[in-house]
N, C-alpha and C positions, 0 to 999 in steps of 0.2 A: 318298481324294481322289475328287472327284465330276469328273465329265468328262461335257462335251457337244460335239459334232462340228456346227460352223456354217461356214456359206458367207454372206461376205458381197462382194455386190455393189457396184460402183465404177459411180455410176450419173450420166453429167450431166446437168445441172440441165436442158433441154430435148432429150432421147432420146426416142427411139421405140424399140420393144420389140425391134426389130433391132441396136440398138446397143449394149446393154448387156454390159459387160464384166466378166467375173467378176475379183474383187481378190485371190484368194486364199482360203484351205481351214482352218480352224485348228482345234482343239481346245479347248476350252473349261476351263479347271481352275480350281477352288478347292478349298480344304480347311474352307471354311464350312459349318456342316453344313447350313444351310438351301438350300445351293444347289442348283438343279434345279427342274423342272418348268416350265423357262420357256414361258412362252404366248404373251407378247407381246412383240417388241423393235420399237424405234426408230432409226437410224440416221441418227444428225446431220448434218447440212453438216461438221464438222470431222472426220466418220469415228468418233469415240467414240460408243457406243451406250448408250440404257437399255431395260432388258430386265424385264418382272413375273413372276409366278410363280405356280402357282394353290395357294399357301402364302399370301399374302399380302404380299410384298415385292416391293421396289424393287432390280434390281442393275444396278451402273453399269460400264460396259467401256473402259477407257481402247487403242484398238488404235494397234501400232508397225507404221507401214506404210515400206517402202524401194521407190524412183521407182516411188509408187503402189501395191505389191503388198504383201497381208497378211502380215507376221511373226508378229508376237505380239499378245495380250491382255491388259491384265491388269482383274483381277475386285477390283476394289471392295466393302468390307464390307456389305451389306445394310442395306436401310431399312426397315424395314416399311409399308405403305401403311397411312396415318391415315384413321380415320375420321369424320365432319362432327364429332367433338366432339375431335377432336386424336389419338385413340387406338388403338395398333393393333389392325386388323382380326384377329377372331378368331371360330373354330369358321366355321360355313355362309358365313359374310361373307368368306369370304379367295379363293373361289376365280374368280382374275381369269383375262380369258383374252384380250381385247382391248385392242391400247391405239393409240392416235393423240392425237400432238403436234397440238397446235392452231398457228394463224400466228405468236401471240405468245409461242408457248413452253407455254401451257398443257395439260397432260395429263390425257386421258380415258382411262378404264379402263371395260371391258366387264364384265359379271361371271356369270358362269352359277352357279343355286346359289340364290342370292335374288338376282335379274335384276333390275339394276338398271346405267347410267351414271353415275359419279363424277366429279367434276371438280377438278384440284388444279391452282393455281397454280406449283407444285414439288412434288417427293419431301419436302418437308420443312413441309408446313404442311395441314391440314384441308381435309378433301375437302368439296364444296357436291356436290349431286345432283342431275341432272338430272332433269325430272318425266318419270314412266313414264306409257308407252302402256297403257291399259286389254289389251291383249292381255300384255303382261306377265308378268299375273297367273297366266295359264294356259299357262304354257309346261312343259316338263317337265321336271322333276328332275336337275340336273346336266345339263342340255341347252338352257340359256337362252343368252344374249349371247355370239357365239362370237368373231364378225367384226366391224371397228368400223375406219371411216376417216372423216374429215374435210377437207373441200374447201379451195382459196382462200378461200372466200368464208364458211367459216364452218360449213356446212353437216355435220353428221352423219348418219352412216348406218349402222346395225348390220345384223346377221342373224343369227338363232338357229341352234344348231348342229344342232337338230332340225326338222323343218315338223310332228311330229306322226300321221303319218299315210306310209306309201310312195304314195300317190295324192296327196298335197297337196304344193300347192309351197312352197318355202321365203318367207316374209312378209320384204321389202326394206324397214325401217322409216327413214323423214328425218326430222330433227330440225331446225327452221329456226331456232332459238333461243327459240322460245315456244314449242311444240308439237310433239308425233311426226304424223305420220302411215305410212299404209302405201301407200306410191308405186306398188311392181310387188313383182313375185314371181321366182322365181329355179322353172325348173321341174324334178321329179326326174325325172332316169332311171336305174330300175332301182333296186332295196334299198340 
């Protein structure tokens, strides 16, 4: 049995970072063997979560909470994440590690490995891709798209899990729905 230890937060819809209240502590189990590695979770308005994996899947969390406070989970069969022609991702293409709900439901996936943003209307139907930033290309190995959120308005935002360099700052890339650019930088301190 595979086990993962999560905390998830009870957060309302207009908090500020002093308000937020922990929901409870839980354990994570399945007995599917693909389960693990999760990189990225989402956490719905009804409290069930989806969660990716840098295997290439989709796992879905249905949680039992009592007056507000996390009980249990339970862990949904696995989807594999499709690739723009339907099919699952395999070998260098599986290793996801961002993900952010869009307003209407649609979900983006980050991907370090072959860096690239994917976009799927659901876990169950073909990813479209978003056009890459010429920096992209030269990111480093198993160190591409680490971080990935998405605004109101629409707006994406990644950041590599590397800058390349301990003197270079990390590249803050936005996505307005035509085009990347690179807004600001995030600066390092320290290895």
């Amino acid at each position: 049995m595979i086990r993962f230890l999560i905390t998830l937060i009870l957060i309302p819809v207009f908090a500020s970072a002093q308000s937020l209240t922990p929901a409870g502590k839980i354990t994570l189990k399945s007995d599917f063997e693909s389960f693990g590695g999760l990189s990225g979770i989402e956490v719905y308005p009804d409290g069930n979560f989806l969660a990716i994996t840098d295997k290439g899947n989709f796992f879905k969390g249905i949680v039992v909470r009592k007056d507000g406070i996390i009980q249990s989970a339970t862990i949904l069969p696995p989807q594999p994440i499709l690739d723009s022609k339907g099919n699952p991702l395999t070998g260098l293409n599986t290793n996801a590690e961002g993900m952010a709900i869009g307003t209407v439901g649609e979900i983006l996936i980050a991907f370090e490995g072959n860096h690239r943003i994917m976009l799927h209307d659901s876990t169950t139907v073909a990813a479209q891709f978003l056009p890459k930033h010429p920096d992209f290309r030269s990111l480093q190995p198993n160190s591409g798209l680490e971080a990935l959120a998405i605004n109101s308005e629409g707006i994406v935002v990644t950041i590599p899990e590397r800058s390349g360099m301990e003197t270079r700052p990390f590249p803050v890339y936005v996505f307005d729905g035509v085009e990347w650019m690179q807004s600001t930088s995030i600066p390092r301190k320290g290895a």
